[in-house]
C-alpha positions as CSV (number, residue, x, y, z in Angstrom):
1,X,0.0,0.0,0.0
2,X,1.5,3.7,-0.8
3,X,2.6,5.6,1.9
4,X,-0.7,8.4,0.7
5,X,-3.7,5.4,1.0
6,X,-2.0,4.6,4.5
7,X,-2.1,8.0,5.8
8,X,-5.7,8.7,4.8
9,X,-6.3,5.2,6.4
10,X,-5.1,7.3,10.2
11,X,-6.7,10.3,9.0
12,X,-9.6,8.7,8.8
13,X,-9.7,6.7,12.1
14,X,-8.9,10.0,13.7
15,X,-12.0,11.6,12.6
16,X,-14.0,9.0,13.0
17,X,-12.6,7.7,16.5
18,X,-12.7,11.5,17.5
19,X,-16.1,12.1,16.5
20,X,-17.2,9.1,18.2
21,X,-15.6,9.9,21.5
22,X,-17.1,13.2,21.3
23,X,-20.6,12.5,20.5
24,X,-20.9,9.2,23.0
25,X,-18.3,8.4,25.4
26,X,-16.8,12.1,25.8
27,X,-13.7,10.8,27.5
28,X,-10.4,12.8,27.2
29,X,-9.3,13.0,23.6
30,X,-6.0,11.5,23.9
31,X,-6.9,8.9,26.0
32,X,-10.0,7.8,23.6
33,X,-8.2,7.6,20.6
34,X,-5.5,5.5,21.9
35,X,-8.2,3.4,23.4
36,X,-10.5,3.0,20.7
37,X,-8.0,2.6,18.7
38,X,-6.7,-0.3,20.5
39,X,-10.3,-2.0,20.9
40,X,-10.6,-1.7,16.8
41,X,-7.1,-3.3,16.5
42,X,-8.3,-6.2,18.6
43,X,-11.2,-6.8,16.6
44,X,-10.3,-6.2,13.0
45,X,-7.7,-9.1,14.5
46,X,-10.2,-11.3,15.6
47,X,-12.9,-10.7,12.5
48,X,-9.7,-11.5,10.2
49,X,-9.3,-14.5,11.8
50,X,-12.9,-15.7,11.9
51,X,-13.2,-14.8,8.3
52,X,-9.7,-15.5,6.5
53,X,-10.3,-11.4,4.9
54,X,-7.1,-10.9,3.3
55,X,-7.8,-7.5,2.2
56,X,-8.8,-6.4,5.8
57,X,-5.6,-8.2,7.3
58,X,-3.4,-6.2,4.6
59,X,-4.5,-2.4,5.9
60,X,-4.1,-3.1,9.4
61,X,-0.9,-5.0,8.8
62,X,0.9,-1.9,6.9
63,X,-0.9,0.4,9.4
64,X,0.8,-1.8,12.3
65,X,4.0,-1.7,10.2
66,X,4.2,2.5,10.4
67,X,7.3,2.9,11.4
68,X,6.9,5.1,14.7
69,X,10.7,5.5,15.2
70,X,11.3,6.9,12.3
71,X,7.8,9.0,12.3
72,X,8.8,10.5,16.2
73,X,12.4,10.3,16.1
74,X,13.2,11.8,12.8
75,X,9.9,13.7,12.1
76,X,7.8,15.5,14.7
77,X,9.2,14.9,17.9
78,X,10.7,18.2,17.5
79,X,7.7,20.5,16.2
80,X,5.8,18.4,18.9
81,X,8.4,19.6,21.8
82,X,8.4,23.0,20.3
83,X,4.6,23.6,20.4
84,X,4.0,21.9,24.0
85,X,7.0,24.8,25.5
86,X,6.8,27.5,23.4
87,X,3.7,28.8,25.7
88,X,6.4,28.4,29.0
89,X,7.5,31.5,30.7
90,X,10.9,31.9,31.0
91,X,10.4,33.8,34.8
92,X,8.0,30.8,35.5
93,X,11.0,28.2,34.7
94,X,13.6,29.9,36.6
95,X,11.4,30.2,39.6
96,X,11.6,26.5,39.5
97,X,14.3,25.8,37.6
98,X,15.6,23.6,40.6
99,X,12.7,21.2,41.1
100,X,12.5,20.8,37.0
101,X,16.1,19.8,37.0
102,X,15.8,17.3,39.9
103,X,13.2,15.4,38.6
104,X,14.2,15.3,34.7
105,X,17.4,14.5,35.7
106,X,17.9,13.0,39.0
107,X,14.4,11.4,39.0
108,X,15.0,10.2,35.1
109,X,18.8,8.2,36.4
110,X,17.2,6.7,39.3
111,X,14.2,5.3,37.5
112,X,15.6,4.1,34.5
113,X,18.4,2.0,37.3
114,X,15.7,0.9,39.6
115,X,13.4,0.0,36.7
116,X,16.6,-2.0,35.4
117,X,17.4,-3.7,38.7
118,X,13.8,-4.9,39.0
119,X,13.3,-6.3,35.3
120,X,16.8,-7.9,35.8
121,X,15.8,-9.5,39.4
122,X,12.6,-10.2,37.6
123,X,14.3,-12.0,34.5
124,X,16.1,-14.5,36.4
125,X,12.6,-15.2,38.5
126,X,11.2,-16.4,35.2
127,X,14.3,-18.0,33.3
128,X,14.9,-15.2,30.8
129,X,18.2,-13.7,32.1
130,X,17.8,-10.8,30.4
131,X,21.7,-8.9,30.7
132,X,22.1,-5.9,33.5
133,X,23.0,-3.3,30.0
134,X,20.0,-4.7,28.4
135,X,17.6,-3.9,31.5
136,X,19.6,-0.4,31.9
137,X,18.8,0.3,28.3
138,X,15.3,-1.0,29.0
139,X,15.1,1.3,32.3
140,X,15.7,4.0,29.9
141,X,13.0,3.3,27.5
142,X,10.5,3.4,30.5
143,X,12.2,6.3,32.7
144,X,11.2,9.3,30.9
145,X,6.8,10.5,31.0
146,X,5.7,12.0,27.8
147,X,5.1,15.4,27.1
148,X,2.3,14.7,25.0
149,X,0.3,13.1,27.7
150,X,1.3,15.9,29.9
151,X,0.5,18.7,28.3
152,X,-2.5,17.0,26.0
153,X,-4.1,14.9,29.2
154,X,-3.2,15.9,32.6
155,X,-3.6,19.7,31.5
156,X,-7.5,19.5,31.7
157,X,-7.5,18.5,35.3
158,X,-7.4,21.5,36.8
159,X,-4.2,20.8,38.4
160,X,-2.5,24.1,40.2
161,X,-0.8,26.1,38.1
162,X,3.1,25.2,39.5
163,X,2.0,21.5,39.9
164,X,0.7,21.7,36.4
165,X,4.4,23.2,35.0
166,X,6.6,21.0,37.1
167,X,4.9,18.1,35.4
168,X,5.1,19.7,32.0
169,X,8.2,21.1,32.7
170,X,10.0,17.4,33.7
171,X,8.4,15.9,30.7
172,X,9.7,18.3,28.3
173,X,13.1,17.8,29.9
174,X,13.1,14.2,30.7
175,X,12.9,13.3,26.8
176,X,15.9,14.4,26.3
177,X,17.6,13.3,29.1
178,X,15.9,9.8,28.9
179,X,17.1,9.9,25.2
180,X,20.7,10.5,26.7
181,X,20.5,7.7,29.0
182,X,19.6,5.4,26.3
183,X,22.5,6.0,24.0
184,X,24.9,5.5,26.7
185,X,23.1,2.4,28.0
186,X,22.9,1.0,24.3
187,X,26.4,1.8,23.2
188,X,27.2,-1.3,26.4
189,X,24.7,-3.4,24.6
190,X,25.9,-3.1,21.5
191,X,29.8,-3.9,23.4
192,X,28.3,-7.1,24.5
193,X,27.9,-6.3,28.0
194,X,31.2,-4.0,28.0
195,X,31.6,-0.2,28.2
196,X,30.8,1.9,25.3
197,X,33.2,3.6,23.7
198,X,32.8,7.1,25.3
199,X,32.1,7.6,28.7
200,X,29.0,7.9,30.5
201,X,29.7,11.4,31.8
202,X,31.2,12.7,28.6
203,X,27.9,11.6,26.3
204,X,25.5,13.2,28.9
205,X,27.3,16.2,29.1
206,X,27.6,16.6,25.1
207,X,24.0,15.7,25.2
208,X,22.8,18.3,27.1
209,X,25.1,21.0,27.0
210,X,25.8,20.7,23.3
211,X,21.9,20.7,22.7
212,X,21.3,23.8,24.8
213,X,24.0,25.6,23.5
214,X,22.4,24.7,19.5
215,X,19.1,25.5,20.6
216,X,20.5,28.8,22.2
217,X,22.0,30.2,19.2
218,X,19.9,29.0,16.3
219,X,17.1,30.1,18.4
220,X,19.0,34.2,18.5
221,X,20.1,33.8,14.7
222,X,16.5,33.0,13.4
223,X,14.6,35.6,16.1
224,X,16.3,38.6,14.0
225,X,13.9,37.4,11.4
226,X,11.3,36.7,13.4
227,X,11.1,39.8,15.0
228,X,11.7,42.3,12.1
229,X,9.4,40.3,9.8
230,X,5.6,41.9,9.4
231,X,4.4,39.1,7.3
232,X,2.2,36.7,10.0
233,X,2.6,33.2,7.6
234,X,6.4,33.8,7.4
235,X,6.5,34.1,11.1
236,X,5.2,31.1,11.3
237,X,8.1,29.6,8.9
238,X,10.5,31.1,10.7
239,X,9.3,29.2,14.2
240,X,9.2,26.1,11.7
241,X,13.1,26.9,10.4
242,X,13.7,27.6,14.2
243,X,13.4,24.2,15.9
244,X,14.3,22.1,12.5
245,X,17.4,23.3,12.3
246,X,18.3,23.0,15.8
247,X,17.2,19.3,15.6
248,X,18.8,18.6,12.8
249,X,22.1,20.2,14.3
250,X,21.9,18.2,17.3
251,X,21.6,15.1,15.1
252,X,25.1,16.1,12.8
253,X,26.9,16.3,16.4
254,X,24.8,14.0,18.4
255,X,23.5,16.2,21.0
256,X,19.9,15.6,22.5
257,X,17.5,17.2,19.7
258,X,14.6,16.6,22.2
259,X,16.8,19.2,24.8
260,X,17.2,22.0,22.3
261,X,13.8,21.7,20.7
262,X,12.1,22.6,24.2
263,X,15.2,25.3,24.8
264,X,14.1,27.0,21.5
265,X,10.5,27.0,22.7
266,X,10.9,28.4,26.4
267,X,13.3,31.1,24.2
268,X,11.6,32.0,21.7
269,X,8.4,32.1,24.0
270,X,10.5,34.9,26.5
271,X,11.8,36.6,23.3
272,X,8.2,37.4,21.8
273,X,7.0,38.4,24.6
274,X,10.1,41.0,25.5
275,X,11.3,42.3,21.8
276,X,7.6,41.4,20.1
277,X,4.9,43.8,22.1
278,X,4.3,45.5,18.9
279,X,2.8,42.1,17.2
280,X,-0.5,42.6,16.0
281,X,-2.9,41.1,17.8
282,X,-4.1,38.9,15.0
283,X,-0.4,38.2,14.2
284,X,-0.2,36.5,18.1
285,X,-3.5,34.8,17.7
286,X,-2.5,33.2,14.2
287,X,1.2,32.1,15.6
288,X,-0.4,30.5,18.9
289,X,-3.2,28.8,16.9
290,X,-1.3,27.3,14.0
291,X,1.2,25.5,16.9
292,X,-1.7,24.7,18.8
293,X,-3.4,22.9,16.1
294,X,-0.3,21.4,14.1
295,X,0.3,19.8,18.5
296,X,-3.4,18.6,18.5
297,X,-2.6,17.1,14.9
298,X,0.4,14.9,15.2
299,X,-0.4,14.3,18.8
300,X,-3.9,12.1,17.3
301,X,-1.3,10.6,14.4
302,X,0.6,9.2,17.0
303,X,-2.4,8.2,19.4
304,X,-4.0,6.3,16.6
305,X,-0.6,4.7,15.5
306,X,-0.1,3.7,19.4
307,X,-3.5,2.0,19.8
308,X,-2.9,0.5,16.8
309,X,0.3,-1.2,17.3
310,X,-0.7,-2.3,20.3
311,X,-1.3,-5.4,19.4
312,X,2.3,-6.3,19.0
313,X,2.3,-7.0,22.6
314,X,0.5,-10.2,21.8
315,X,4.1,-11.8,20.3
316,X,5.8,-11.4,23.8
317,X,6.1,-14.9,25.5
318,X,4.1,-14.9,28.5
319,X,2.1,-12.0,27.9
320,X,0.0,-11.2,31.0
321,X,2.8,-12.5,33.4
322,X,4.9,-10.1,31.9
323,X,2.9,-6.9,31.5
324,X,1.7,-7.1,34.8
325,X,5.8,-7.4,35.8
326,X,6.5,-4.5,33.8
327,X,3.7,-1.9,35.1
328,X,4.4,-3.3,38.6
329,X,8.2,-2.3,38.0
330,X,7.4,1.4,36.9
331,X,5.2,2.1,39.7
332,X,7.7,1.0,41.8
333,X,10.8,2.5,40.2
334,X,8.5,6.0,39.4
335,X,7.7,5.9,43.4
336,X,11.5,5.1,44.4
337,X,13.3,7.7,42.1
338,X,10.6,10.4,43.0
339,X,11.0,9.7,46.7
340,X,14.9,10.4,46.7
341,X,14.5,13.0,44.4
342,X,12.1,15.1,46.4
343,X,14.5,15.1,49.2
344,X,16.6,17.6,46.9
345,X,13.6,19.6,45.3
346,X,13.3,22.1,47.9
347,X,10.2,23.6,48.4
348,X,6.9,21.2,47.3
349,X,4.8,22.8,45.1
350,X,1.2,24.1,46.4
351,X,1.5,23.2,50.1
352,X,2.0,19.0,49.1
353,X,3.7,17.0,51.2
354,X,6.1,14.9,49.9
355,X,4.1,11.5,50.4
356,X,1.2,13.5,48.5
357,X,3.8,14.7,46.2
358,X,4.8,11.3,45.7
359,X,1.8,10.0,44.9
360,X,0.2,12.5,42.8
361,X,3.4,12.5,40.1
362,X,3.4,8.4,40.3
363,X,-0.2,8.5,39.1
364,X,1.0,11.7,36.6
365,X,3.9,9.7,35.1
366,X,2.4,9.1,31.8
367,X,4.6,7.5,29.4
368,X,4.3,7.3,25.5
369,X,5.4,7.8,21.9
370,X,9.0,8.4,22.5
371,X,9.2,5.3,24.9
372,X,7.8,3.1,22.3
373,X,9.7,5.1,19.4
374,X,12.6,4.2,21.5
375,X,12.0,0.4,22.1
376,X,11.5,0.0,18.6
377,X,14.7,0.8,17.7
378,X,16.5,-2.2,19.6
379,X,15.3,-4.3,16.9
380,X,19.0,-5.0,15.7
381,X,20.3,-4.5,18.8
382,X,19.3,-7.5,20.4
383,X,18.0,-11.0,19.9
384,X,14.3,-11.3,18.4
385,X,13.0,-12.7,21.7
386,X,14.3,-10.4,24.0
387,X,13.0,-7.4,21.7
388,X,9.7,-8.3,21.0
389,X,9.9,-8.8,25.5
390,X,11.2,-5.0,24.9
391,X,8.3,-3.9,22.8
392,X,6.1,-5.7,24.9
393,X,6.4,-4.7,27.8
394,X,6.8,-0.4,26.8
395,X,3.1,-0.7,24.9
396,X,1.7,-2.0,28.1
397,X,3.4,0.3,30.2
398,X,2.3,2.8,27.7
399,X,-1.3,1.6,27.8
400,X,-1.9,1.3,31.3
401,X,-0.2,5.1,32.5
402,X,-2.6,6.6,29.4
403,X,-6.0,5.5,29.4
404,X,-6.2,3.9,33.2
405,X,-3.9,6.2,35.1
406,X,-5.2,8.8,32.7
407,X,-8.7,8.3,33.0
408,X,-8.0,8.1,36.9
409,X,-5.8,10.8,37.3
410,X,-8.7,13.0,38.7
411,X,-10.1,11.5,41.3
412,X,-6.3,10.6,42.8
413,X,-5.8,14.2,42.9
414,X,-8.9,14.7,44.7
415,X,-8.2,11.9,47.2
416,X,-4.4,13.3,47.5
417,X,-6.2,17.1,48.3
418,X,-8.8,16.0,50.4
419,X,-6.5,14.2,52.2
420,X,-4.3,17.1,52.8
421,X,-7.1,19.2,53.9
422,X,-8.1,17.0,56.9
């Protein structure tokens, strides 16, 4: 099938799937396409096995077959990062510019190890003896929450407004570092079990100060424009040029493109609003709109893409036993690395306590497209088994933190608060 009938194919199941979650089950949007999605996977699979439809079972296989690496890694992840930070405040990031960087750091390391130590002590329970790299490189995959969810699901709660931009704020940031994580942790895989050639430090550094220094200047060079330019669509090019060509830096000298796609959005969101107060009005509302809506777009693409694929969980051995394991291990990993992390946060933010703290960012820990994006590309790494255990495991841990901690995600926070208040 060409790559055009395929696409209309999502389109399609976008509007449709969006329409009926609007009209009947009025769920959040993310978390019903992803869902429904899933549900029509899981029954074109079983109607194609009942009646041997060839035609039916071609679609959904090349649908299946999408290549969401290739469509998040080297596509949209960057435009996606860029429209989910380019509404931040620069003063509002400084002001917790501590706690941000203690959770998408710290918190990101100590997950991604504890996640590891538990699928490795896990592995051996069950006779797969998975390798300690291969579980930190796994670790990784599952360490970093999703933007996407964050800013698309957990924004309509009503959450406070600092709780609310800690958790978008550490998802932007996390990808990135997440991202880092996993191309040390991979580089020992691919050394059979030995040390990659560079050292840990030395990659994370050039990962994230390399990123933030490209994002940094590209961001200044193609402002000029931005800012002398009176025509509204070529603004909106510029923003485009913007955070491309930072990404596609980062990728020539392999720092995180993730890092400096959210730097050019935080920056270019503080330099509108300092050197741009004479935009028009209409100008503004065009700018914000177009990123808001190109966000909204890809972020169903990759929703309906997810639910989808899903159904590639179904070729891990022993599938319940272990997807059950593997959201077990998150929760536990996402409690452990958030508990030693808020010991160097500082000040909570809204008057939680840190077990309330703990709790509500567990339950907030969404994870999505790039973990999967991510797990995908171990294909070559490592034997077919052990990747399809891999893939397995990320899609359920990706299904159960969006549509059940998703669709739950309210009435924790109201427990957590009501809690508080007695």
């Amino acid at each position: 099938m060409e790559t055009m009938y395929i696409f209309v194919a999502i389109i399609a199941l976008v509007c449709l799937l969006g329409f009926f979650n609007e009209k009947v089950t009025k769920m959040t949007y993310e978390i019903g396409l992803m869902l429904f999605s899933t549900i029509l996977g899981i029954v074109l699979l079983i109607g194609i096995a009942i009646f041997n439809d060839t035609s039916v079972g071609e679609v959904l296989k090349q649908i299946q077959g999408f290549d969401i690496h290739d469509f998040l890694m080297h596509g949209v992840l960057c435009f996606m990062l860029f429209a989910g930070s380019c509404h931040m405040k620069l003063s509002d990031f400084k002001r917790m510019a501590r706690q941000i960087t203690v959770l998408s750091l710290v918190c990101t390391l100590l997950g991604a190890i504890f996640y590891a130590l538990l699928i490795y002590g896990a592995s051996l329970a069950f006779g797969l003896n998975l390798s300690l790299p291969v579980c930190l490189m796994f670790g990784s995959i599952i360490a970093p929450t999703d933007p996407i969810a964050a800013t698309g699901i957990l924004s309509k709660f009503g959450l406070p407004k600092d709780t609310s931009f800690l958790i978008q704020g550490e998802s932007l940031f996390n990808d990135g570092i997440g991202v880092a994580l996993f191309v040390c942790f991979s580089g020992m895989v691919k050394a059979s079990g030995g040390s990659s050639d560079q050292g840990f430090l030395s990659v994370m550094l050039r990962e994230v100060l390399g990123a933030v220094a490209i994002g940094i200047i590209v961001t200044l060079v193609c402002f000029l424009m931005f800012r002398f330019s009176k025509h509204p669509q070529l603004k909106i090019f510029i923003s485009l040029l913007t955070v491309s060509l930072a990404y596609s830096l980062c990728e020539v000298f392999h720092c995180s493109g993730a890092i400096a796609s959210v730097i050019c959005g935080i920056l270019f969101s503080h330099l509108r609003s300092k050197y741009a107060e004479n935009e028009e009005k209409e100008h503004a509302e065009l700018f914000d709109s177009f990123w808001e809506t190109l966000d909204v777009f890809f972020n169903s693409l990759l929703y309906v893409l997810l639910g989808l694929s899903f159904v590639s969980v179904l070729k891990m051995e022993s599938v319940l036993l272990l997807s059950l394991t593997a959201i077990a291990a998150n929760l536990i990993a996402r409690v452990g690395s958030l508990s030693i992390s808020s010991l160097f946060m500082g000040e909570i933010p809204d008057g939680f306590s840190k077990s309330g703290f703990v709790t509500l960012f567990t339950w907030g820990g969404l994870r999505g497209g790039l973990s999967v994006a991510l797990a995908m590309s171990t294909k070559d790494m490592v034997p077919e088994k052990v990747y399809y255990i891999i893939l397995g495991c990320t899609y359920a841990v990706v299904f159960f933190t969006t549509v059940i901690q998703g669709l739950t995600m309210k009435p924790v926070y109201k427990a957590i608060t009501k809690k508080q208040k007695a």
